[in-house]
N, C-alpha and C positions, 0 to 999 in steps of 0.2 A: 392539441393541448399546448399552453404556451410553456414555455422553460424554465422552469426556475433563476429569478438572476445569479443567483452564487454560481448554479453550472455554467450558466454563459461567463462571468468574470474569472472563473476556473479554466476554461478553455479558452479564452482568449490571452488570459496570463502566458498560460504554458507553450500556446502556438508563439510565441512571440520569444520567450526564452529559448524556446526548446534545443536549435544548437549550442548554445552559448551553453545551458545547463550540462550537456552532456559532456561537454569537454573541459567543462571545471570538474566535475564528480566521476569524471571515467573511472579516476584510481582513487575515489574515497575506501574500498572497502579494503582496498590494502593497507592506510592506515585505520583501519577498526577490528582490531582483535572480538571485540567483544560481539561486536555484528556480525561477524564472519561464526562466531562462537555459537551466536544464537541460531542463525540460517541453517547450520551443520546441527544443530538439534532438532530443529524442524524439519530438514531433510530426510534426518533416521526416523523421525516418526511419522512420514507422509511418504515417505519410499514405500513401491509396492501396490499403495492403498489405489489410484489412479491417476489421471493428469490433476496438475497442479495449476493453478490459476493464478498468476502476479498482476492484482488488480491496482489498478493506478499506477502503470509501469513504467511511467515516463518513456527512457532513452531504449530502454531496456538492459539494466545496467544487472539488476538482479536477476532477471529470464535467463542470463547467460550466467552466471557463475550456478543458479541452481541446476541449468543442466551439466553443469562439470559435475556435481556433486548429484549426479544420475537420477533426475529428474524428469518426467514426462511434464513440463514446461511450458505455458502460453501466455501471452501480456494482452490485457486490456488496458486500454484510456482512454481520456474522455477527448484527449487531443490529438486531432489528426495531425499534425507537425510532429507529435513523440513520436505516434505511429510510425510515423516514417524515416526518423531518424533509427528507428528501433529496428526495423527492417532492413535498412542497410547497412546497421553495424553488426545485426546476426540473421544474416540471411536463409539459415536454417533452423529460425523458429518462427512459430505465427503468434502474429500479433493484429490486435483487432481492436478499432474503436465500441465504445461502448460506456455505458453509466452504472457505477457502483449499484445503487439503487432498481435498475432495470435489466439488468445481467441476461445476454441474449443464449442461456446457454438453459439445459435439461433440468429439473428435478432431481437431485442428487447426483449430477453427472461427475462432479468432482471430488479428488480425493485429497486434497489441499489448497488453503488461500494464503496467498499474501499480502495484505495491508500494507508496503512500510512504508510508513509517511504520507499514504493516501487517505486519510481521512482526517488529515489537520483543517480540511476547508470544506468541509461539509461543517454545517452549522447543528448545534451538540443535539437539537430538538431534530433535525433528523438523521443521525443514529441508527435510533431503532429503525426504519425503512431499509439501514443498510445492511444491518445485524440481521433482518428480518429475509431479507436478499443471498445474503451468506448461507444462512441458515439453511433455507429452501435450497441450492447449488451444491452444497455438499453433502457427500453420502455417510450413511450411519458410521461412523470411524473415521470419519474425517477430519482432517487438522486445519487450524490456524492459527497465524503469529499475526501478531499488528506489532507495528513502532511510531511513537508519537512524541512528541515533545512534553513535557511535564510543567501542568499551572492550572491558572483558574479564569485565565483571560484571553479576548482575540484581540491581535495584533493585526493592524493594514497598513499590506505592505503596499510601499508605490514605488520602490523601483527594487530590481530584482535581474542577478547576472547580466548588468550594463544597460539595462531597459528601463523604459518608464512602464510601470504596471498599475494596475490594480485589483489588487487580491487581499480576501481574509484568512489569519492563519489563525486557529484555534489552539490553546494548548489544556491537556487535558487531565484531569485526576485521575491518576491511574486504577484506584477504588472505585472509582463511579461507573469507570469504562468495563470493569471488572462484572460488575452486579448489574450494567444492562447486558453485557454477554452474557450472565447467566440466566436473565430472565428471558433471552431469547432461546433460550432451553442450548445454552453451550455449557461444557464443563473447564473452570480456567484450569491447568496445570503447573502453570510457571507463570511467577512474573518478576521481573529484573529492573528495577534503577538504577543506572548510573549515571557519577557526574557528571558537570561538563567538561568537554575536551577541545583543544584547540580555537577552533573558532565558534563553538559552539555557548552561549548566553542563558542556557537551561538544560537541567535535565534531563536524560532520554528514557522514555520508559519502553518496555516488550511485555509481552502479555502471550503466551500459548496454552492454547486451548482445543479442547475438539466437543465435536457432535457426537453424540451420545448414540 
């Protein structure tokens, strides 16, 4: 089966940044009160339930702060260059190539996901394949949080942490994102907007939810 081009221009983006990414955003989450705020809510309510899934986990920058916050812990991406920087900056968690959409893991095997920031470049018609994916991998009580940028348009970007790239970043309704998670039979919980900060040009939205 051939590839979709978005995942191939998704992996080849992030193979190409992927040091550079990790060493501008090592210590993002310690200026974000509100991210750290939100991951410690999702934490207490996926503690317990099973392993946790940090899907599109780049560096592994989240894998590691949610195992401080007592997490059974694992990172997918679609890029074997995150892979591997992720691997050697936390040598005691696994981390594995793999696609949002084709998740090589059980029928209910997990008891939390996390989205953040991975699904700004899946393109919004397929979504549902991903929600569809999520859905099927985690077990009845299961949690999820996403984080995404907030709009109504894709942005292409072509250069990216000192690199020439090309990649699509989506930004999304958080309403919309909202009412296809529920029609993917999830229930939302919370959802959070806040402005922008620092260097950031838009809105960031969170969305937590679980399987029914």
């Amino acid at each position: 089966m051939t590839e979709p081009d978005y995942l191939t221009e998704i992996r080849t983006a992030y193979d190409t940044v992927a040091a550079d990414y990790a060493e501008v955003l090592k210590d993002e989450l310690d200026a974000s009160p509100i991210d750290r705020a939100v991951l410690v809510a999702f934490a207490e309510l996926a503690r317990g339930r099973g392993p946790v899934g940090d899907l599109g986990c780049g560096p592994g920058r989240l894998s590691g702060h949610l195992a401080s916050l007592g997490l059974d812990v694992f990172g997918v991406d679609l890029s074997p260059r995150m892979v591997e920087v992720a691997r050697r900056t936390h040598p005691g968690l696994r981390f594995e190539v793999g696609s949002l959409a084709a998740l090589d893991l059980p029928d209910g095997g997990l008891g939390g996901i996390v989205a953040w920031y991975s699904i700004i470049h899946t393109p919004p018609e397929q979504l549902p394949a991903v929600f569809t994916e999520f859905a099927r991998v985690l077990a009845p009580g299961g949690q999820l949080v996403l984080a995404f940028q907030v709009g109504d348009e894709v942005r292409h970007l072509d250069k990216g942490y000192g690199h020439e790239i090309s990649l699509d970043a989506y930004r999304l309704v958080p309403e919309r994102v909202a009412e296809l998670l529920e029609r993917h039979g999830f229930v939302v919980g919370s959802r959070l907007v806040r402005e922008p900060e620092r260097w950031e040009s838009t809105s960031q939205a969170y969305l937590l939810a679980r399987k029914p």
